[in-house]
MDAnalysis code that builds the backbone (N, CA, C; Angstrom):
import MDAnalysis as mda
import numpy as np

u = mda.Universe.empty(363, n_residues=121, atom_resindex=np.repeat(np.arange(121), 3), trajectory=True)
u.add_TopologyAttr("name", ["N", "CA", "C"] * 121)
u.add_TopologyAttr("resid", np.arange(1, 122))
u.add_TopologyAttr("resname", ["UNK", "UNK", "UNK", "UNK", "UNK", "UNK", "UNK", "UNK", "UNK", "UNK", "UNK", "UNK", "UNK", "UNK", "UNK", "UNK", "UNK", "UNK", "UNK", "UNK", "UNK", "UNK", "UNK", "UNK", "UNK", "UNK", "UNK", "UNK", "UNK", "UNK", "UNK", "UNK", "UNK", "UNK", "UNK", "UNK", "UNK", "UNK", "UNK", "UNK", "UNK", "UNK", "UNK", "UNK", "UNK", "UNK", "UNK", "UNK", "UNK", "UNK", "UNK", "UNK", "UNK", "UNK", "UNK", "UNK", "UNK", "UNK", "UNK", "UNK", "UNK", "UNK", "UNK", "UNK", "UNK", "UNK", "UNK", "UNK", "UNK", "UNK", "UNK", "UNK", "UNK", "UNK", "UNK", "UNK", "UNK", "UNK", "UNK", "UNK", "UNK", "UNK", "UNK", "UNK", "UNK", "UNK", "UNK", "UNK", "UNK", "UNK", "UNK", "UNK", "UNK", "UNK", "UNK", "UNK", "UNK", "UNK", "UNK", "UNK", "UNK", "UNK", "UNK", "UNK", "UNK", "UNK", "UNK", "UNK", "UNK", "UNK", "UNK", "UNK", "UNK", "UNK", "UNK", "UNK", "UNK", "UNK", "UNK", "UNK", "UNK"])
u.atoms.positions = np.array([
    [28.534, -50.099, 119.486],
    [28.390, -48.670, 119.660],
    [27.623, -48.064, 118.481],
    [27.667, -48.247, 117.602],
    [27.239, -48.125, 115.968],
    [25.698, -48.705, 116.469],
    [25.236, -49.442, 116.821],
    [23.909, -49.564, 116.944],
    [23.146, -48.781, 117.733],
    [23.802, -48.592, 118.745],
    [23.056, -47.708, 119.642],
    [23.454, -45.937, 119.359],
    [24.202, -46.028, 118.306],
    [24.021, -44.401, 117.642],
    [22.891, -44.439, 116.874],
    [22.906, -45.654, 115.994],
    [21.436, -45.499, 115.148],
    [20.094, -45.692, 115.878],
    [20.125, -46.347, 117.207],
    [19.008, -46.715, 118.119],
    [18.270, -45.389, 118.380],
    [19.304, -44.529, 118.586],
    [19.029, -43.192, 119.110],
    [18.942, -42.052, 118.212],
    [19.336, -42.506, 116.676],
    [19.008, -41.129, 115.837],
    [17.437, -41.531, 115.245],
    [17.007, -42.546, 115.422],
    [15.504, -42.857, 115.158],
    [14.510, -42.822, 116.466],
    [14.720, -42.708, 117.764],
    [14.306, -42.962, 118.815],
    [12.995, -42.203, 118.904],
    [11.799, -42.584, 119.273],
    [10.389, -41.586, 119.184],
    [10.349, -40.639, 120.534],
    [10.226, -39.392, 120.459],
    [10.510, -38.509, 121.433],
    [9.006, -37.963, 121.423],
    [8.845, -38.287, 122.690],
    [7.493, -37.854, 123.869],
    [7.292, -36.376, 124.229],
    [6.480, -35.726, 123.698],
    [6.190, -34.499, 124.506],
    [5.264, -34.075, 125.191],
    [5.468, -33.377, 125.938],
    [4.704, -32.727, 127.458],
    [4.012, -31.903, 127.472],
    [2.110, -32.252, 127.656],
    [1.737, -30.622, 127.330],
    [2.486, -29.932, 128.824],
    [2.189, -28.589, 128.286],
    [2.720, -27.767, 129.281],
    [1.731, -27.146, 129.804],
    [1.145, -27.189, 130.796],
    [0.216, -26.672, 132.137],
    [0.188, -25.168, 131.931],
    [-0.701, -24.344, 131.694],
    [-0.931, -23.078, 131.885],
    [-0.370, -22.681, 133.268],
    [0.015, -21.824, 133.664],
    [0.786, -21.184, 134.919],
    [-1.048, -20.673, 135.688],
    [-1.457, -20.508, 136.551],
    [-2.638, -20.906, 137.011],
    [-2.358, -18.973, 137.970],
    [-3.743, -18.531, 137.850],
    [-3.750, -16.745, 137.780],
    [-3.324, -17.058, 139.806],
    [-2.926, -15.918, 139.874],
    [-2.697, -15.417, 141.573],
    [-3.730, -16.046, 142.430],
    [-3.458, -16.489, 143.301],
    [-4.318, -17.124, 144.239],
    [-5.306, -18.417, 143.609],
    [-5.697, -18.941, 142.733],
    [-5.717, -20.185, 142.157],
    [-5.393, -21.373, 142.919],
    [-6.228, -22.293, 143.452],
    [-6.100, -23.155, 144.570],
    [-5.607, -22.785, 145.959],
    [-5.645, -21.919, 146.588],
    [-5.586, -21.082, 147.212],
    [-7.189, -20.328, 148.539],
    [-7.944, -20.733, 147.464],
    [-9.265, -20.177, 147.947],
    [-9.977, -20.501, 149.420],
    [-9.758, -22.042, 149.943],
    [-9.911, -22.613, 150.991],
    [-8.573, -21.925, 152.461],
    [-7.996, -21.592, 151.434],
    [-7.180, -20.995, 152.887],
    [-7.307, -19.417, 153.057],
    [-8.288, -18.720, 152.244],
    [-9.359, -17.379, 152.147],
    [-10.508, -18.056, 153.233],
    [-10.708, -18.827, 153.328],
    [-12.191, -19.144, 153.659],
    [-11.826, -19.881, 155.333],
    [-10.751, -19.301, 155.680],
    [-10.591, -19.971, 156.945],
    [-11.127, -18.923, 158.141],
    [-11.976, -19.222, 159.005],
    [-12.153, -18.589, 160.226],
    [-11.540, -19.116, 161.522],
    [-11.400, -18.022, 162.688],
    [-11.046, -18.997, 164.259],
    [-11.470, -20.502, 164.318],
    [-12.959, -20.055, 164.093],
    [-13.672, -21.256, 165.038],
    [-13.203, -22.390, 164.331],
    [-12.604, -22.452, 162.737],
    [-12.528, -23.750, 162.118],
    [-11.147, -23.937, 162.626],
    [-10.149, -22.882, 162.596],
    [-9.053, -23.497, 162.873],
    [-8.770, -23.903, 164.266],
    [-9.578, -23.380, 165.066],
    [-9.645, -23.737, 166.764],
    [-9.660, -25.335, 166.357],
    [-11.357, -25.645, 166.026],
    [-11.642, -27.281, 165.213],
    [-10.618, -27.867, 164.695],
    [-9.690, -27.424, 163.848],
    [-8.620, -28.349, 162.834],
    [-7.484, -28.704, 163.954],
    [-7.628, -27.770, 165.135],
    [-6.074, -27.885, 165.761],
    [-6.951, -28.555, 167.015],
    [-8.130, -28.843, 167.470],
    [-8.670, -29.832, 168.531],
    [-8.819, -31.370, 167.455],
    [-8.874, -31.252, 166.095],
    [-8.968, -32.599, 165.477],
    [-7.021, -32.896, 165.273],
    [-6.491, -32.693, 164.975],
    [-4.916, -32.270, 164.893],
    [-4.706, -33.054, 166.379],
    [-4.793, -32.375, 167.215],
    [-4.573, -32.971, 168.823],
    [-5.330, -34.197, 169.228],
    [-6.240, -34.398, 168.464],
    [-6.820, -36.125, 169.839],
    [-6.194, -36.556, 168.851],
    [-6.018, -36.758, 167.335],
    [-5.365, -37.844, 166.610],
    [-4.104, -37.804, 166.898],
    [-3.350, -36.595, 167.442],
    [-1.732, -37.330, 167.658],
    [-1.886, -37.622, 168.637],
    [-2.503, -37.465, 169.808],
    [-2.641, -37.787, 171.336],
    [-3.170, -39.642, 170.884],
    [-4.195, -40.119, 170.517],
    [-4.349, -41.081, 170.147],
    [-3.120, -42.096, 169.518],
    [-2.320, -41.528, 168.995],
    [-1.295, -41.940, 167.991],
    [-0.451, -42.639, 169.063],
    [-0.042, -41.361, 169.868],
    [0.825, -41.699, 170.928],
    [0.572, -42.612, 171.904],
    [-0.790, -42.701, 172.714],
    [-0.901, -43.583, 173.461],
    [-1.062, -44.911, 172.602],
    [-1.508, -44.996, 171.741],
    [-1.160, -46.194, 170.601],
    [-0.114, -46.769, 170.456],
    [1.505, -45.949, 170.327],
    [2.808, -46.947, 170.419],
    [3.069, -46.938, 171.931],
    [2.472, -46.158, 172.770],
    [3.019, -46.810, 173.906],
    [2.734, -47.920, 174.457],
    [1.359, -48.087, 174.000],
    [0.732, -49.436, 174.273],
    [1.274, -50.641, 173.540],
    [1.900, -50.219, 171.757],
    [2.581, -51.066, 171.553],
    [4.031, -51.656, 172.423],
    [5.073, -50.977, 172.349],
    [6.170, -50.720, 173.135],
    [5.686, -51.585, 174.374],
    [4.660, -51.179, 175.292],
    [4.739, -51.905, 176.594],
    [4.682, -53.349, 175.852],
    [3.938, -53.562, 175.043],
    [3.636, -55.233, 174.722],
    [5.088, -55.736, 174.008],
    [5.679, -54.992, 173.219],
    [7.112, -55.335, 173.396],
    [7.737, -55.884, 174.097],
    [8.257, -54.548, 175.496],
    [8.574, -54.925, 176.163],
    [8.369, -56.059, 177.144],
    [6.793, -56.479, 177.415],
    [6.510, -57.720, 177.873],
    [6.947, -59.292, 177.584],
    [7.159, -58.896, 175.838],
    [7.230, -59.790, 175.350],
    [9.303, -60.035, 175.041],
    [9.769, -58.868, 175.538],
    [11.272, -59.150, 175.895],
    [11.897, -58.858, 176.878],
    [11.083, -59.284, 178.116],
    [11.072, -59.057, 179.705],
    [11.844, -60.435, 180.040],
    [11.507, -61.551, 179.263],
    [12.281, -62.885, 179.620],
    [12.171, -63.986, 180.840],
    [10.603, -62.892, 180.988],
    [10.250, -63.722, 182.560],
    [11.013, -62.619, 183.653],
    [11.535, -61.241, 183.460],
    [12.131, -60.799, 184.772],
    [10.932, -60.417, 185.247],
    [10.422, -60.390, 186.700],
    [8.985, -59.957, 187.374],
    [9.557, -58.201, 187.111],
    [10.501, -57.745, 187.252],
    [10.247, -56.468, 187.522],
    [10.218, -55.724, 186.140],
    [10.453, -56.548, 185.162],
    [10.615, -55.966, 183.509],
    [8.568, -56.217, 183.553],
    [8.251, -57.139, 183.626],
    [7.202, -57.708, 183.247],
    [6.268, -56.575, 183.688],
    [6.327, -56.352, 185.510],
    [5.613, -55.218, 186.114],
    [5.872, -54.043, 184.620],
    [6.653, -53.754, 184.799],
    [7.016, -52.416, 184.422],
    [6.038, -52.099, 183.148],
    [6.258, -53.426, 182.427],
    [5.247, -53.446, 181.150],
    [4.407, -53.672, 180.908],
    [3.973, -54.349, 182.274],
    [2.211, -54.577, 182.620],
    [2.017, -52.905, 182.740],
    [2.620, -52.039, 183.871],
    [2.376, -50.905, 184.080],
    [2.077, -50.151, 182.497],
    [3.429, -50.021, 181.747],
    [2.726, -49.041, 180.610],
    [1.319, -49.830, 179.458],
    [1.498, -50.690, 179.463],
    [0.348, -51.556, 178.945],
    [-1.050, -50.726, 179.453],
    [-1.080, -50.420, 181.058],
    [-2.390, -50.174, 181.296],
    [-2.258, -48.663, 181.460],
    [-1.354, -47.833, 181.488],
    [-1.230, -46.296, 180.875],
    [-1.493, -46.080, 179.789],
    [-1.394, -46.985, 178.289],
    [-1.625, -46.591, 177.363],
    [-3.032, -47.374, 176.943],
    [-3.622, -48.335, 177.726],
    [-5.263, -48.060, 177.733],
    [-5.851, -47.211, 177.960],
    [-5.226, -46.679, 179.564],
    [-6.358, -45.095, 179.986],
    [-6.428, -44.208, 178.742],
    [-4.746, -44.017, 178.751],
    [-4.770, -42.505, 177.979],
    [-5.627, -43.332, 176.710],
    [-5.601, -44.279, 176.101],
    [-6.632, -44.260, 174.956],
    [-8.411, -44.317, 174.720],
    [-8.358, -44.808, 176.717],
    [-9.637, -44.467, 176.269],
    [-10.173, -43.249, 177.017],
    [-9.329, -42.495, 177.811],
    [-9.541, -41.072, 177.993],
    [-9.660, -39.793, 176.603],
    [-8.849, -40.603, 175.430],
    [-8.721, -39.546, 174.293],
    [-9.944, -40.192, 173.365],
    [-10.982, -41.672, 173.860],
    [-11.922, -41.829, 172.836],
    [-13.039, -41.409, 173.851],
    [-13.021, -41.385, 175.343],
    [-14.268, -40.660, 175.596],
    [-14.100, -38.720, 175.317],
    [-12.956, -38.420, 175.080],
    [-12.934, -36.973, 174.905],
    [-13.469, -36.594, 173.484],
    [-13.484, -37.647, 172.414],
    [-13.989, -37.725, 171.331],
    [-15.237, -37.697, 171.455],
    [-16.208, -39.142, 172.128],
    [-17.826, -39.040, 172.378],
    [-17.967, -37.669, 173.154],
    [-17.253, -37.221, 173.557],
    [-17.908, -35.991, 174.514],
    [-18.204, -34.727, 173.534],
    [-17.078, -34.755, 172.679],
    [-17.282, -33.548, 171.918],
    [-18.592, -33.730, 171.042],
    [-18.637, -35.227, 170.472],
    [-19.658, -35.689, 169.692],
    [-21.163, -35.230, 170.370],
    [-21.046, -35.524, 171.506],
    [-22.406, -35.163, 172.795],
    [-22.685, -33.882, 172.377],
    [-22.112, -33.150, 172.735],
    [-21.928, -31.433, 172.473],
    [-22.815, -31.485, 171.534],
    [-22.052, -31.553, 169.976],
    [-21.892, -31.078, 168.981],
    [-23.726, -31.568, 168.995],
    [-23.832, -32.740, 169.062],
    [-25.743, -33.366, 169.077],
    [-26.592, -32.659, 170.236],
    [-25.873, -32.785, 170.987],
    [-27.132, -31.665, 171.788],
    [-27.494, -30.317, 172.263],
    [-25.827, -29.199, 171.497],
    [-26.140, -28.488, 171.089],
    [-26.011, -27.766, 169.843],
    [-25.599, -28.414, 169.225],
    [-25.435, -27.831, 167.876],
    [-24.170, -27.412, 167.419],
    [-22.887, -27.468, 168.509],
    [-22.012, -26.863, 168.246],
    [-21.017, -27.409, 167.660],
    [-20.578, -27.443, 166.087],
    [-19.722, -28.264, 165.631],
    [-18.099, -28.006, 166.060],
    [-17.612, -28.590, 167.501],
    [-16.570, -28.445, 167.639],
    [-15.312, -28.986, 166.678],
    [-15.522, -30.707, 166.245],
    [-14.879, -31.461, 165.582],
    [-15.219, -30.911, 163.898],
    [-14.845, -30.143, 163.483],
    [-15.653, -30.224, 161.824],
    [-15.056, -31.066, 160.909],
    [-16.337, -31.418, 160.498],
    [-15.627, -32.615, 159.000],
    [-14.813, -33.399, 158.953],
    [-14.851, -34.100, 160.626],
    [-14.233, -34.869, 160.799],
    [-14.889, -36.209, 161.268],
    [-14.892, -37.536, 160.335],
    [-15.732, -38.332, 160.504],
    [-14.995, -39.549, 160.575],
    [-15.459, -40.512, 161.947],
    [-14.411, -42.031, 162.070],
    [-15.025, -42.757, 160.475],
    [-13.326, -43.343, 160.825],
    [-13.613, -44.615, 159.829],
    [-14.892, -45.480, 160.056],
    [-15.723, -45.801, 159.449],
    [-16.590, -47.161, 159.262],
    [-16.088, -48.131, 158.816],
    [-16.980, -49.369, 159.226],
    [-16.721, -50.734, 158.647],
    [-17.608, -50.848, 157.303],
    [-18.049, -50.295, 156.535],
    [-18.466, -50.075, 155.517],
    [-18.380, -48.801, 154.755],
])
């Protein structure tokens, strides 16, 4: 106990600068600078990615379930069935993507803003 009183009356103590408190509205400025049309955009980019999301575990889930069907034909159907529901809906929510993309190139209208797929580079 005696050691670790002296451990601690020599111990090197760390201090913190302290951050200026930052004036009224200070990071803040981008949500000044919001119009309809962008937030219409943020909440149509907002929607195909959870719509995407979703038909994504369902498609997982059916392959699940296929894969703990056990050979019953009517488990198997069932999960063949959502298997090919959660293809459509995914590739109904990636041609609703090229479509907007179409738009946006042939007329100018940036529905999707600043919103760009992943690349392989």
């Amino acid at each position: 106990m005696n050691k670790i009183k002296k451990f601690l009356a020599v111990a090197p103590v760390m201090a913190q600068q302290i951050k200026p408190i930052p004036k009224s509205g200070a990071g803040f400025d981008t949500l000044l600078n919001i119009t309809f049309p962008s937030l219409i955009s943020g909440l149509i980019t907002l929607l195909l990615i959870a719509v995407a999301l979703v038909f994504f575990f369902i498609l997982v889930m059916g392959g699940l379930k296929w894969v703990t069907s056990e050979g019953d034909e009517k488990k198997v159907g069932a999960a063949r069935a959502q298997i090919t529901n959660g293809l459509i809906g995914l590739a109904i929510v990636f041609a609703a993507f090229a479509i907007t993309r179409l738009i946006q190139a042939i007329f100018g209208v940036d529905i999707i803003g600043g919103f760009t797929p992943p690349t392989v580079y």
